[in-house]
C-alpha positions as CSV (number, residue, x, y, z in Angstrom):
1,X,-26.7,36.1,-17.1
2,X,-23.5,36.8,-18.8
3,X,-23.2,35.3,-22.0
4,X,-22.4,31.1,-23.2
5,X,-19.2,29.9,-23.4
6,X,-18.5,26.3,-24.5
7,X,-16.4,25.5,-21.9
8,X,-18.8,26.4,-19.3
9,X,-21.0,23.6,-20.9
10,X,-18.3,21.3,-21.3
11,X,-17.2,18.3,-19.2
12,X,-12.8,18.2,-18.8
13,X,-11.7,14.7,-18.5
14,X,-8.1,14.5,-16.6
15,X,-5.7,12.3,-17.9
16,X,-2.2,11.7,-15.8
17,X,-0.4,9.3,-19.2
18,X,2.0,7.8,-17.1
19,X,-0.9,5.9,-15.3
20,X,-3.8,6.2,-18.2
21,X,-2.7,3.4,-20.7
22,X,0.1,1.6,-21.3
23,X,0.3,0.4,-25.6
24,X,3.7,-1.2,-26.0
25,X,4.3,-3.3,-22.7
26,X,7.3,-0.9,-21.4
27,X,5.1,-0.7,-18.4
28,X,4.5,3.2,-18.6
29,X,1.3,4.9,-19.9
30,X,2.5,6.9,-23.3
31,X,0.2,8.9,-26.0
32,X,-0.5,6.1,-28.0
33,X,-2.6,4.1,-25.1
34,X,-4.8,7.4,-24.8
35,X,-5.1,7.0,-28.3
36,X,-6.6,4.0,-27.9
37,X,-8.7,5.0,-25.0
38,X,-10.6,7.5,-26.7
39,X,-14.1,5.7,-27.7
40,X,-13.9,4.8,-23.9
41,X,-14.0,8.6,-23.7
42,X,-15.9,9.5,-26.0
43,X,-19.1,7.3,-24.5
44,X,-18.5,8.8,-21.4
45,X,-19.6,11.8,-23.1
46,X,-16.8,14.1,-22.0
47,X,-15.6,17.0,-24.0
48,X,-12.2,18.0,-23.6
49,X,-9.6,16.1,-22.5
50,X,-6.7,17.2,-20.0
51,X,-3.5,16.3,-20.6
52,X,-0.7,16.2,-17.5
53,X,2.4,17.2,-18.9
54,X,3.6,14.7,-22.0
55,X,6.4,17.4,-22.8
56,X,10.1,15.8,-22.5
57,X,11.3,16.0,-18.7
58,X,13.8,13.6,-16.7
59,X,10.7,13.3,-14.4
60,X,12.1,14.4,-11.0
61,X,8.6,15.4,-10.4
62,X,6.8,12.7,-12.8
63,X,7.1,15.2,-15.9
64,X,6.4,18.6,-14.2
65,X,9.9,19.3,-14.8
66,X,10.2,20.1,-18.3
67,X,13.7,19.7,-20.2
68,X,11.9,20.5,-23.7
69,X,8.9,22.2,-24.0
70,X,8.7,21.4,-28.1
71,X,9.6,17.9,-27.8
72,X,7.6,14.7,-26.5
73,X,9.1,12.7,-23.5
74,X,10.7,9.8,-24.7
75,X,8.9,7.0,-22.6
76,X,5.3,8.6,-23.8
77,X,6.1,8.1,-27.4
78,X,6.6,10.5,-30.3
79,X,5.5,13.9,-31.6
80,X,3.8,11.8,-34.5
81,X,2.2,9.7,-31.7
82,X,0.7,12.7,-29.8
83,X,-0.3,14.4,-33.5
84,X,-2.2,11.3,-34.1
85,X,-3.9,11.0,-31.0
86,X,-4.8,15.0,-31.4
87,X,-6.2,14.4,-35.1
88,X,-8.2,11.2,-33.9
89,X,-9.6,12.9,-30.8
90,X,-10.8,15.6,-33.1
91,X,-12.4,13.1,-35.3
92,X,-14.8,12.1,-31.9
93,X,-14.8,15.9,-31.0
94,X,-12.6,15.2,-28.5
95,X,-10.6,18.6,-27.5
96,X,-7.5,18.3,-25.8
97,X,-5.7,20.4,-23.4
98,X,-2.2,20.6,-22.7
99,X,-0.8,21.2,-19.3
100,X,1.5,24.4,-19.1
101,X,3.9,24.2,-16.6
102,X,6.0,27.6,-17.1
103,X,6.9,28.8,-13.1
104,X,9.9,26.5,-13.1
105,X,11.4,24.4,-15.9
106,X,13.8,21.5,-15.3
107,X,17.3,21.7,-14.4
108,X,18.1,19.6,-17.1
109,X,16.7,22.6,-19.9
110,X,18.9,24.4,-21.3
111,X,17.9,27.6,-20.7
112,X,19.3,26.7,-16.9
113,X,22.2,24.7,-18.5
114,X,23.3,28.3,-20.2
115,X,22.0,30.5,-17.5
116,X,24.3,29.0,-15.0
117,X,27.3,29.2,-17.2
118,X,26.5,33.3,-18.1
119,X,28.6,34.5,-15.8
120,X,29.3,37.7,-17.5
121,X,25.8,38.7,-19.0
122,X,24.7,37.1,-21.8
123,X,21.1,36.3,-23.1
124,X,20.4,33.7,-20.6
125,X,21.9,35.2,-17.8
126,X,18.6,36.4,-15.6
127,X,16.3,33.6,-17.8
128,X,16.3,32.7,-14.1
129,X,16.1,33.9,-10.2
130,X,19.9,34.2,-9.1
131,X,20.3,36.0,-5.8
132,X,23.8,36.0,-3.6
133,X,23.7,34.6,-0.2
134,X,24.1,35.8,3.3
135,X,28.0,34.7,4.0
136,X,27.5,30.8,4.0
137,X,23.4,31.2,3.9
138,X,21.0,31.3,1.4
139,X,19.0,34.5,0.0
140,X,16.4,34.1,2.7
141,X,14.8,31.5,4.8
142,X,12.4,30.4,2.3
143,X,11.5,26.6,2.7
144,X,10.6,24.8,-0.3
145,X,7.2,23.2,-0.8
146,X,8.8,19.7,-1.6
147,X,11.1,20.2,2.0
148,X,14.4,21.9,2.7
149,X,15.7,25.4,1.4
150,X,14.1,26.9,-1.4
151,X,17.1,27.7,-2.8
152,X,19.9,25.8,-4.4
153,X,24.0,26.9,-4.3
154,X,25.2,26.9,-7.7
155,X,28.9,26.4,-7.7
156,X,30.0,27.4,-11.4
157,X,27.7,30.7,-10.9
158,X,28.6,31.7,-7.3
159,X,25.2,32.1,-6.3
160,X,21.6,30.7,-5.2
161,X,18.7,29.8,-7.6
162,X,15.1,29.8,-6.3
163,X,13.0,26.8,-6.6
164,X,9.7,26.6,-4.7
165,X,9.5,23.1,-5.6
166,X,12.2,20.3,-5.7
167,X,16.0,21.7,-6.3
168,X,15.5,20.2,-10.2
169,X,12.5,23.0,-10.6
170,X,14.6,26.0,-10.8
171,X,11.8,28.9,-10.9
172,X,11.9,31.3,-14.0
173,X,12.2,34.9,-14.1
174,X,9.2,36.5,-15.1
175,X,10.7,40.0,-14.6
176,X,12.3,39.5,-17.8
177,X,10.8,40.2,-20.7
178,X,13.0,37.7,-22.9
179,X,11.8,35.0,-21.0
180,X,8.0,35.6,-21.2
181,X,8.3,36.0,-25.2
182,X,10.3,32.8,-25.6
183,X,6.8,30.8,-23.2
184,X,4.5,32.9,-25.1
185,X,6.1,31.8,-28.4
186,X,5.7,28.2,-27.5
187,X,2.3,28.5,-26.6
188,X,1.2,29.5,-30.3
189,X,3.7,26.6,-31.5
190,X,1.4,24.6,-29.9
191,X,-1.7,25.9,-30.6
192,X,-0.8,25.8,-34.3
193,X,-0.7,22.3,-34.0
194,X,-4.0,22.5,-33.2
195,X,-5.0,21.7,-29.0
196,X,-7.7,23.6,-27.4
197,X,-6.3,25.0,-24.5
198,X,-4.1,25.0,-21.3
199,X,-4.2,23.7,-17.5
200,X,-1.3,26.5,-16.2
201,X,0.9,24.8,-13.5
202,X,0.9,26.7,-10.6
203,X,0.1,29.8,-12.1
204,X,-0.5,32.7,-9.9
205,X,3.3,32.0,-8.7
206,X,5.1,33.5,-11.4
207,X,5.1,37.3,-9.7
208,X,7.4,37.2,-6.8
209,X,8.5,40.0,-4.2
210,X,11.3,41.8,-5.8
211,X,12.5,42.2,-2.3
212,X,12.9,38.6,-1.3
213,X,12.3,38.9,2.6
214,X,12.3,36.6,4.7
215,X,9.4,34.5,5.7
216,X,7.5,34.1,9.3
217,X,8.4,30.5,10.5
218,X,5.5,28.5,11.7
219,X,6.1,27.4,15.3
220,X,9.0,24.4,15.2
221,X,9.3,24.5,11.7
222,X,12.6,24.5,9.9
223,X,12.2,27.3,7.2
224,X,10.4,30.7,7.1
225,X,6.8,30.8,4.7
226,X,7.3,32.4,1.4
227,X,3.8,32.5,0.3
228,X,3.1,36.1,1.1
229,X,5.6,36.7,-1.5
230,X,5.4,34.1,-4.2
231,X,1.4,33.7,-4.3
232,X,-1.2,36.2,-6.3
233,X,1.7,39.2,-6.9
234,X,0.3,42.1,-8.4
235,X,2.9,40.8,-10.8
236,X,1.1,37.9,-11.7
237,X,-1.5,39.6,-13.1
238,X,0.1,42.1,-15.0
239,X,1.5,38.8,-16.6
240,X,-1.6,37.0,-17.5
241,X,-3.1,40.1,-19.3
242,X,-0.2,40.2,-21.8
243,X,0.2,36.2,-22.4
244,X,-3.9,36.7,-22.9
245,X,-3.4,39.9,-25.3
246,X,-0.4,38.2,-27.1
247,X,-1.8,34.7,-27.6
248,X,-5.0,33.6,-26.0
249,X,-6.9,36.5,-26.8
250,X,-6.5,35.5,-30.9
251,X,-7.6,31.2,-30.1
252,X,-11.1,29.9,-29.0
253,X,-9.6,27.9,-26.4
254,X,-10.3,26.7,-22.6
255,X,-7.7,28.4,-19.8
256,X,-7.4,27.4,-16.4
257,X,-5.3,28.2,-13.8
258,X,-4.0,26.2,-10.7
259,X,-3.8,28.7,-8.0
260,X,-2.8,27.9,-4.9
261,X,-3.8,30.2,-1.9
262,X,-6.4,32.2,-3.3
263,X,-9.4,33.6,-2.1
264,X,-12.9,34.3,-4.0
265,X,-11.4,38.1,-4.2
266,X,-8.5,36.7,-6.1
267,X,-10.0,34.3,-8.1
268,X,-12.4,37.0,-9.9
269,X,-8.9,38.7,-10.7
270,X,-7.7,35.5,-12.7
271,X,-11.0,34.5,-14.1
272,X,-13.3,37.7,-14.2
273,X,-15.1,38.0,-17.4
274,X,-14.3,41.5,-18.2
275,X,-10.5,40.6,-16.7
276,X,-9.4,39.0,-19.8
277,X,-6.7,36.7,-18.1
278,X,-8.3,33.0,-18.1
279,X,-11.6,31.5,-18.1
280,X,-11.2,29.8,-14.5
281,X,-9.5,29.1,-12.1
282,X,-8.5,25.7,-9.5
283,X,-9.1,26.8,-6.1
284,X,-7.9,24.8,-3.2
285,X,-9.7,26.2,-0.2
286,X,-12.0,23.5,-0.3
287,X,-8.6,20.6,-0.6
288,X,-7.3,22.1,2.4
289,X,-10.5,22.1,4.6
290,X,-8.6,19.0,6.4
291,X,-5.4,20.4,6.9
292,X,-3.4,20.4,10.1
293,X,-2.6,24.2,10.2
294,X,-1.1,25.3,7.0
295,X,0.2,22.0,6.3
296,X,-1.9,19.3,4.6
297,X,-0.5,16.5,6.3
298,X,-3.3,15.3,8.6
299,X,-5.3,12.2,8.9
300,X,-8.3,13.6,10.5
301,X,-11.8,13.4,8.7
302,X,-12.6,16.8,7.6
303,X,-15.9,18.8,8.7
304,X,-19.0,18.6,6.9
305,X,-20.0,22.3,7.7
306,X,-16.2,23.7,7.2
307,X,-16.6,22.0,3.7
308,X,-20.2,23.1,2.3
309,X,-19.1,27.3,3.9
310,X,-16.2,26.9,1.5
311,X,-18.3,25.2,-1.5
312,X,-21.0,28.3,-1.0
313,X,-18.7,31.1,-0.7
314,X,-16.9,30.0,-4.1
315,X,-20.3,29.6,-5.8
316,X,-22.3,32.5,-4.9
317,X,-18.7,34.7,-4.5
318,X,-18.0,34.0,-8.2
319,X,-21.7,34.3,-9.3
320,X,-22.2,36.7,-12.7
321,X,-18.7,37.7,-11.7
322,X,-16.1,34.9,-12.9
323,X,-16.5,30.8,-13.9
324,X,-16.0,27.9,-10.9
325,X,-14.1,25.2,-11.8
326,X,-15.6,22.2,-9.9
327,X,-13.2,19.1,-9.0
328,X,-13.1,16.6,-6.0
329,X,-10.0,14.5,-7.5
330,X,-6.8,15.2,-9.7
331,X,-3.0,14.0,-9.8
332,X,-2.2,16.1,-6.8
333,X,-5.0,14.7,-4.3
334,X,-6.3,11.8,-2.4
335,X,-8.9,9.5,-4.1
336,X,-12.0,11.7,-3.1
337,X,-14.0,8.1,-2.5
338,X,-11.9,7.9,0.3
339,X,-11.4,10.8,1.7
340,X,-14.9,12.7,1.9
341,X,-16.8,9.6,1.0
342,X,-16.8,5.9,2.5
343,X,-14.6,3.5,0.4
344,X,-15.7,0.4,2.5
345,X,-19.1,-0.9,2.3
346,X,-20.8,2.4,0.7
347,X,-18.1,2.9,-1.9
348,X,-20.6,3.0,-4.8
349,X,-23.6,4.8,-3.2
350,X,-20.8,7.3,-1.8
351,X,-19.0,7.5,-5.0
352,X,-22.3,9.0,-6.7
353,X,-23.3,10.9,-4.3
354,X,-20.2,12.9,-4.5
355,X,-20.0,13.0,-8.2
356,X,-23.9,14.3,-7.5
357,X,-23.0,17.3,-5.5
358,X,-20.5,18.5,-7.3
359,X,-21.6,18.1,-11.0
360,X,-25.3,20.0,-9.7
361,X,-23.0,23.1,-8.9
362,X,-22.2,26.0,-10.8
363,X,-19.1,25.6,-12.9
364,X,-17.4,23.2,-15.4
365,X,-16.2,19.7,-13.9
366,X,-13.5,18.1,-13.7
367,X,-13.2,14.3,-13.7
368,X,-9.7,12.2,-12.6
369,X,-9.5,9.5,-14.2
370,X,-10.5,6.4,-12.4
371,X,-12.7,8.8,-10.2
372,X,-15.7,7.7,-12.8
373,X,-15.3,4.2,-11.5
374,X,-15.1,4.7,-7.8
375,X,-10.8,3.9,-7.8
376,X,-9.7,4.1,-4.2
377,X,-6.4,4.9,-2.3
378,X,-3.9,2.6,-2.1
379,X,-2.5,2.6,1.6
380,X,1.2,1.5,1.8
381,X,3.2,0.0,4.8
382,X,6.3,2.0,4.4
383,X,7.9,5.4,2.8
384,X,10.5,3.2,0.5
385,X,7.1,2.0,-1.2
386,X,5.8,5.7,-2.2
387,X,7.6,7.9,-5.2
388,X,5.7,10.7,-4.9
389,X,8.6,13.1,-4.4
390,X,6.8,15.5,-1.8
391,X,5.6,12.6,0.4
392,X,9.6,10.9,1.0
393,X,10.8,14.9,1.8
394,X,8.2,15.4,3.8
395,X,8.7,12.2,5.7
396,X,12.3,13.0,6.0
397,X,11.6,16.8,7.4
398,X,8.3,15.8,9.6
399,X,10.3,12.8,11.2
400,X,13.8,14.3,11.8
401,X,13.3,18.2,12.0
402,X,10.0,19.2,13.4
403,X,9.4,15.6,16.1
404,X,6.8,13.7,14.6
405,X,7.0,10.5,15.0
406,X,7.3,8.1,12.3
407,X,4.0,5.7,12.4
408,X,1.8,8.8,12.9
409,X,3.4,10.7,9.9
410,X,3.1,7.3,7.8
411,X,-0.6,7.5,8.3
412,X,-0.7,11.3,7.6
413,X,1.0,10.1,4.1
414,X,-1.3,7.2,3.8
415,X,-4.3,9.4,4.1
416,X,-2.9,12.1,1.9
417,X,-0.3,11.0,-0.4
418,X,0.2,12.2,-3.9
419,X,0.5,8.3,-5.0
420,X,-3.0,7.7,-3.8
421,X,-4.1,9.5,-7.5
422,X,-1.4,8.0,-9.4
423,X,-1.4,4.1,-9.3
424,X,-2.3,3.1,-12.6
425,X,-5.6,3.4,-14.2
426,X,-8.1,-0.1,-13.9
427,X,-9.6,-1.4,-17.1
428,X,-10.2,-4.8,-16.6
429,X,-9.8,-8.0,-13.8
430,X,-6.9,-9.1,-15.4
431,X,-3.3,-9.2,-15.0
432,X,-1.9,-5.6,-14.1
433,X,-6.0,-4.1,-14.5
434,X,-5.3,-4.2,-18.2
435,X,-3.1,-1.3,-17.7
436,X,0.1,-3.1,-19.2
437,X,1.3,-6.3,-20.4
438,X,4.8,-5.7,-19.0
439,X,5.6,-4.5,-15.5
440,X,3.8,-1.3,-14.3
441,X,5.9,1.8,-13.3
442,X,4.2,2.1,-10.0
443,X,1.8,-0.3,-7.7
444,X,-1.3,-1.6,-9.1
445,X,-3.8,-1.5,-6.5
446,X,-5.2,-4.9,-5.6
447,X,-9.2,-4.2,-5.8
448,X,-8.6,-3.8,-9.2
449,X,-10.1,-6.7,-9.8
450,X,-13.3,-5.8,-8.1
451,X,-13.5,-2.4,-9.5
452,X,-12.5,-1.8,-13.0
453,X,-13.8,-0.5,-15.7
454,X,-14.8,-3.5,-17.8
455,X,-16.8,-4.8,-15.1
456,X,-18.9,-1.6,-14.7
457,X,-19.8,-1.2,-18.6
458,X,-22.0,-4.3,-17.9
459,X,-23.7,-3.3,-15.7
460,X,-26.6,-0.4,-15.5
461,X,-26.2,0.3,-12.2
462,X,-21.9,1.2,-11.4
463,X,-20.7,4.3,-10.9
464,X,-19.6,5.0,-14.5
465,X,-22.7,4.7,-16.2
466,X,-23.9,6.4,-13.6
467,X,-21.3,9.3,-14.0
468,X,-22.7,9.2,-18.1
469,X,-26.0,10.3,-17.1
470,X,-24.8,12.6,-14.8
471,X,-22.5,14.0,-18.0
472,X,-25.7,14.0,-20.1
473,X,-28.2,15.6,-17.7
474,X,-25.4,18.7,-17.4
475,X,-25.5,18.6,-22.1
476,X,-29.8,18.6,-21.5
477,X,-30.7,21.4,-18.7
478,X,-29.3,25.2,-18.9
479,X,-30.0,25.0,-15.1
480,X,-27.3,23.0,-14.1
481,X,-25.0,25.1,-16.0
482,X,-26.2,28.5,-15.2
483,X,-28.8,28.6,-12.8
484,X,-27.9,30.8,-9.1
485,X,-27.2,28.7,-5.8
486,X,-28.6,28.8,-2.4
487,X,-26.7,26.8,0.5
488,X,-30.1,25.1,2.4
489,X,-28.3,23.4,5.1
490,X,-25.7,25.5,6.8
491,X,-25.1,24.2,10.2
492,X,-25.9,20.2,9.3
493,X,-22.6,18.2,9.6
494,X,-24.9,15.2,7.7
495,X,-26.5,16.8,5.1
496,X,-24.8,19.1,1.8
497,X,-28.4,20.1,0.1
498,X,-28.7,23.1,-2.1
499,X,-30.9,24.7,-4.7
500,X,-30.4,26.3,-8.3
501,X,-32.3,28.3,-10.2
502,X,-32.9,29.5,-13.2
503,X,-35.8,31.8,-14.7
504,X,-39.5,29.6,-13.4
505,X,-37.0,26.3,-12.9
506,X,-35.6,25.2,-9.3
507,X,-33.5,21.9,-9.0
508,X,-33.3,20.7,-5.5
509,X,-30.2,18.6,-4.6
510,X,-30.1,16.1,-1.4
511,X,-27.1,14.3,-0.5
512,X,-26.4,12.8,2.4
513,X,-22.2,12.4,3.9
514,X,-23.0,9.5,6.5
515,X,-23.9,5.9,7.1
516,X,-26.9,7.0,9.0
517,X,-30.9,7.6,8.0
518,X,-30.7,11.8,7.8
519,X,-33.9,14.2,7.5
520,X,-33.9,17.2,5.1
521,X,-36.1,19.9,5.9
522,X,-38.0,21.1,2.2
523,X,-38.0,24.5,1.9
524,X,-41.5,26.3,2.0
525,X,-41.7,27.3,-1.8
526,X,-41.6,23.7,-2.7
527,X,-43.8,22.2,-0.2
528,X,-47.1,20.5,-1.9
529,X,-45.5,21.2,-5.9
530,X,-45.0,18.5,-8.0
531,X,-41.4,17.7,-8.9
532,X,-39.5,15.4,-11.0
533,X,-36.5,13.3,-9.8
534,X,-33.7,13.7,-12.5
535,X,-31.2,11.2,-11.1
536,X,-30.4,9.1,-7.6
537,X,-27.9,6.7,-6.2
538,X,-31.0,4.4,-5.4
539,X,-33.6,2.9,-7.3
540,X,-36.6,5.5,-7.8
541,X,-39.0,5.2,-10.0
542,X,-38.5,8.4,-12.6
543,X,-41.8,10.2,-12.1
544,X,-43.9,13.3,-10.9
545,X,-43.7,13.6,-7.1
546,X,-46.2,15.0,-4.8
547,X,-44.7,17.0,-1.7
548,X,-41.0,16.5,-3.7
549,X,-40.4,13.3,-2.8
550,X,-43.7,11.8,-1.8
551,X,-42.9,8.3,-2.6
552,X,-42.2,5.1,-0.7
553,X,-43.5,6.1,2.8
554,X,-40.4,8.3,3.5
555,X,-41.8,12.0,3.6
556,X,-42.6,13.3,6.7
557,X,-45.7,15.4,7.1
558,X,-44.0,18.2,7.6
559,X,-42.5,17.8,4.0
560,X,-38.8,16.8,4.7
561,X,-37.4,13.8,3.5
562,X,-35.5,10.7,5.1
563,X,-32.5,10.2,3.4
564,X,-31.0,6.9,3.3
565,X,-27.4,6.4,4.3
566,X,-25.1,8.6,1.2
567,X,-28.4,8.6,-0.6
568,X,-28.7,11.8,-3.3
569,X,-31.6,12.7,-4.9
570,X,-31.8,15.8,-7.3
571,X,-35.6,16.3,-8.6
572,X,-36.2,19.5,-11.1
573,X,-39.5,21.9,-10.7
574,X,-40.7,23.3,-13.3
């Protein structure tokens, strides 16, 4: 086993402000509400809390575009606000990570404001990716993730910036070495001041193909794909080392990276332990297993199998190698309650059982907030109601370039919006969920006052006090946290059960994805040993079992167990 790190033990607690708590009525989350929030937190028995971007930013992509890296934005309060919260989170032993988001700034920083005015050279000059077009084209055919070109004419420079994201998220260049000292010197700002660590924004982009060829265009669509050129760069790497030798390298802190398009090869580049670039990594192999192709707008339940190959691969791929991250939810994704579970009349059995199978896995979790209460999607009627940025262009491209039709790409967006993890957080049954006393920024969604979290602290049996002694069974046995896994159940499309193990221990975890009674087949080793259930979404009584589960009429003889409908049940052998 390769040595104990805190934040392998630890629990991260996502926080997206604009949505977490609103403090003086304005009807937008700030710093001050998560201040207030934090013996919520505390209880819940997280460790470290994640912070989306709180830097200043004209929010063109809901503060991922920052104007101001050493400044706080304006609508979330103060940088005496956000040193307050940081001293009183400490006080709980609350850490707090900050969300770096240095690929692209904002249009509005003014680093681009004097780039695109150096005309002649200067210091600012190549702070960013200019590239002359082809006569009255751009650079290449590169299509941007949030729709249309990836690159933006610039009249007063004569030439094309690159921005994988929206035209306001003008993409840095990482080839220069000014710009990297100027990030890496704001990281230690910040770490002077005291936070723990960083989520890095879309980090494995930052090395691109010097050559800038075009991309191979995916049937109808529009623009070429620029991933083989933007995504896991040698570059990238060669990047990470030296912000890790100049900065991280010297602070106890918690890393991760979002990478998008990676593979278990690349992720023990980013997060090997003898790599010294981050502790882990965000996969999103296992967010994509319902895509449509390579793009993620779909509305088609995914598989089971498709799911669970993904989930193994990562776990035993990574194993003694490099740390999992483990996450179902976060600002970027669909409420998982909906989308792998059932948000109708099994909400709260389903809700658990998810949280179950991933929190049993190797790795450290993740929680979104409002996924610890079971907060669902919120399905709109129309595009006008969404602000998500990447669902209106994708509407707009989908519907008028590449021939879908509108209704079908509504329920595409429905299914898969960005707004389904970013209507604002549920406290209470009041008015607004307790969120805000003025109006909220965005839609409240209406079974708020049904499922909140007010409602659940009463009572023994929701899904957050449930998710608290999930949290504290992680803090209690080594084997959830470093124990091997072993896939049980490879070809069920019902069934996601599993096994860890560590030194004479074996924890067997059950969970079942349908509406439907399910058998599990115990494996052989286990058959007629005495077990002890740790946690389930059903009432058992916690005792020694014979046979595993040999309770309540439900084991077979031939030792398997009948699993109620999204039932889980995880029982330790010792």
């Amino acid at each position: 086993m390769k040595e104990q790190n805190w934040w392998k033990e630890c629990v991260v607690y996502q926080i997206y402000p604009r949505s977490f708590c609103d403090s003086n009525g304005d009807g937008i989350g700030d710093i001050n509400g998560i201040t207030t929030k934090l013996d919520y937190l505390k209880d819940l028995g997280v460790d470290v809390l994640w912070l989306s971007p709180v830097c200043k930013s004209p929010n063109d992509d809901n503060g991922y575009d920052i104007s101001n890296y050493r400044d706080i934005m304006e609508e979330f309060g103060t940088m005496e606000d956000f040193h307050r919260m940081l001293e009183e989170a400490h006080k709980r032993g609350l850490k707090i990570m900050l969300d770096l988001v240095v690929n692209h700034t904002s249009d509005e920083h003014e680093w681009f404001n004097q780039s695109k005015r150096a005309l002649d050279g200067g210091k600012y000059r190549d702070y960013y990716i200019w590239k002359k077009g082809k006569g009255e084209n751009p650079p290449n055919n590169w299509g941007s993730f949030f729709g249309g070109s990836a690159w933006e004419y610039c009249e007063e420079r004569k030439e094309y910036y690159l921005h994988i994201f929206s035209r306001k998220q003008p993409d840095l260049n990482w080839e220069n070495p000014a710009i990297r000292e100027e990030i890496y010197d704001m990281m230690q700002w910040w770490l002077n001041k005291g936070i723990d660590g960083f989520r890095m924004d879309v980090i494995n982009l930052i090395g691109k193909d010097q050559n800038f060829p075009d991309g191979i265009k995916d049937g109808n669509a529009p623009y070429g794909d620029l991933v083989p050129y933007t995504h896991n760069m040698p570059q990238a790497h060669i990047y990470l080392k030296e912000m890790n030798e100049k900065v991280l390298s010297r602070h106890d802190v918690i890393t991760v990276g979002e990478t998008l398009n990676t593979s278990v090869e690349d992720g023990i580049k980013y997060a090997g332990f003898d790599e010294n670039e981050l502790n882990m990594i965000f996969t999103f192999e296992h967010m994509n297993v319902d895509n449509l192709g390579n793009s993620k707008w779909n509305d088609q339940r995914f598989e089971l199998r498709k799911l669970k190959e993904i989930m193994t691969r990562w776990q035993n791929g990574m194993y003694q190698k490099a740390w999992n991250s483990l996450y179902w939810n976060n600002h970027d994704q669909p409420r998982v309650v909906s989308r792998f579970g059932n948000d109708g009349a099994y909400r709260e059995l389903s809700a658990k059982m998810l949280a179950t199978c991933l929190h049993m896995m190797q790795g450290t979790p993740y929680i979104y907030q409002g996924e610890e209460i079971g907060m669902t999607n919120l399905y709109f009627d129309t595009i006008e109601e969404y602000e998500d940025i990447e669902s209106r262009t994708a509407f707009e491209q989908c519907t008028k370039m590449e021939g879908v039709d509108e209704e079908t790409m509504m329920r595409r967006i429905r299914w898969k919006s960005r707004d389904n993890a970013r209507t604002p957080m549920q406290w209470n049954s009041r008015e607004n969920a307790g969120f805000t006393e003025g109006t909220p920024w965005f839609t409240v969604n209406p079974n708020y006052k049904s499922i909140n979290v007010e409602d659940q602290q009463q009572n023994e049996e929701s899904i957050l006090n449930y998710y608290k002694r999930l949290i504290a069974l992680r803090k209690n046995h080594r084997i959830i946290v470093y124990g091997d896994y072993r896939l049980l159940d490879p070809k069920s499309d019902k069934t996601f059960t599993y096994m860890r193990t560590l030194d004479q221990e074996k924890l067997l975890v059950a969970c079942n994805f349908t509406d439907a009674q399910v058998h599990v087949q115990i494996p052989d080793e286990l058959k007629g040993t005495e077990g002890r259930i740790l946690i389930s979404n059903y009432s058992h009584e916690n005792k020694m079992l014979i046979a595993a589960y040999g309770s309540e009429g439900r084991t077979r003889e031939d030792g398997g167990i009948l699993l109620r409908p999204y039932e889980t049940v995880v029982t330790l052998f010792q």
